[in-house]
C-alpha positions in Angstrom: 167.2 20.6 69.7 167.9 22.0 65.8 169.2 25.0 67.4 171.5 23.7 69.9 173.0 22.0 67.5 173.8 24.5 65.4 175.1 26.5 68.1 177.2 24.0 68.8 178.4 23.4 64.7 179.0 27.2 64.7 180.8 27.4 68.1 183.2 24.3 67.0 184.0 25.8 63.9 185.1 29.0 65.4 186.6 26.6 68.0 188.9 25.2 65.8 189.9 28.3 63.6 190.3 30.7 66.4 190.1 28.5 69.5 187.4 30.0 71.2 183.5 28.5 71.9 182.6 28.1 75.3 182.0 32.3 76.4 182.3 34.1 73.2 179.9 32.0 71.0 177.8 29.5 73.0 176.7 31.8 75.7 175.4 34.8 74.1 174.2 32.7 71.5 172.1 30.6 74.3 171.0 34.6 75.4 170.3 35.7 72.2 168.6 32.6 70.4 167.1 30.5 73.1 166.5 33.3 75.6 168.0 31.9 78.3 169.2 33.8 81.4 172.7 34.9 81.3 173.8 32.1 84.5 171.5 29.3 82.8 173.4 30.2 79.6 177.0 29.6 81.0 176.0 27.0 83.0 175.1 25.2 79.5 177.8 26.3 77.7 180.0 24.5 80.7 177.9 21.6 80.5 178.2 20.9 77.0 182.2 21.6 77.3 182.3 18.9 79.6 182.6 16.4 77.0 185.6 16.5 75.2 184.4 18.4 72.4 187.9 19.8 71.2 189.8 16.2 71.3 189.3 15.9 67.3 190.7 20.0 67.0 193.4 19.5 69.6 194.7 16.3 67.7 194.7 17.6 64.6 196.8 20.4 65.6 199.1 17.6 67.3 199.0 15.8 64.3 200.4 19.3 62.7 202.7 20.3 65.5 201.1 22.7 66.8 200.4 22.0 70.2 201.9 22.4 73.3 201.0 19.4 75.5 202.6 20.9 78.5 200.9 24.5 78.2 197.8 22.9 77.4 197.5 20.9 80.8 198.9 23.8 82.8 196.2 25.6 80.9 193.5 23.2 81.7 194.3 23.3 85.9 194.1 27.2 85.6 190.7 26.2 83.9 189.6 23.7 86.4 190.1 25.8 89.4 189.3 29.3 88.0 186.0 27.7 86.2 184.7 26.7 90.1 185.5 30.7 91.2 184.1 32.4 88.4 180.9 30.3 88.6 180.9 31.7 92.1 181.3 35.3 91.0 178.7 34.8 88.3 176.2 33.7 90.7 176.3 36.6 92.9 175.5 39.0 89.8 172.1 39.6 88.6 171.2 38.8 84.9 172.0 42.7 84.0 175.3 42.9 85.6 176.7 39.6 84.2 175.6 40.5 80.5 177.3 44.2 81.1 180.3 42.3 82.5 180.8 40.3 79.7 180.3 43.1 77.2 182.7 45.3 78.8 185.1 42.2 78.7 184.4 41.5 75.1 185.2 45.5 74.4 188.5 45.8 75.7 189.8 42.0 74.5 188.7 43.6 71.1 190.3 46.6 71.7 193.5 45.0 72.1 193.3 42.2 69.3 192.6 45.4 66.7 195.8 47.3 68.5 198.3 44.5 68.1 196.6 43.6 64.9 
């Protein structure tokens, strides 16, 4: 329980300075640290963002101006639907393909953060 917790502390943190969580921190951190299988891991890290764990980061960026209500719902549709056919994808993939997956993906999105850096 100690450790889910502070997987979720460090993955709301980075949440709200960076806007990330759910794939980048939670899931390899459920992999790494608990040992769970890759699809247990994201099914998790889904579960737990189920609740609405960023309604006290999203409204202090309201508070601030800085979001974009519109984009954010649009957003959240794209998430709904595309949430149901990745978890589809994900489950056709052994534990070995889904991890290389997700490291090849986490490669070439840093690839391009350090290029327009």
């Amino acid at each position: 329980m100690i450790l889910f917790i502070a997987i979720g502390l460090g993955a709301g943190v980075l949440a709200g300075m960076f806007g990330i969580g759910g794939g980048i921190v939670i899931g390899p951190a459920l992999i790494l640290l608990a040992g769970f299988a890759p699809q247990m891991a994201t099914g998790t890290s889904l579960g737990a963002l189920l609740l609405p764990v960023g309604a006290l980061g999203a409204w202090e960026y309201w508070r601030r101006g800085h979001l974009n209500i519109a984009g954010a719902l649009w957003i959240a549709l794209g998430l709904f639907l595309g949430a149901w056919v990745g978890a589809r994808i994900a489950q056709s993939l052994s534990g070995p393909q889904l991890q290389k997956a997700f490291a090849i993906f986490l490669v070439l999105i840093a690839i391009r953060v350090w290029v327009k850096a």
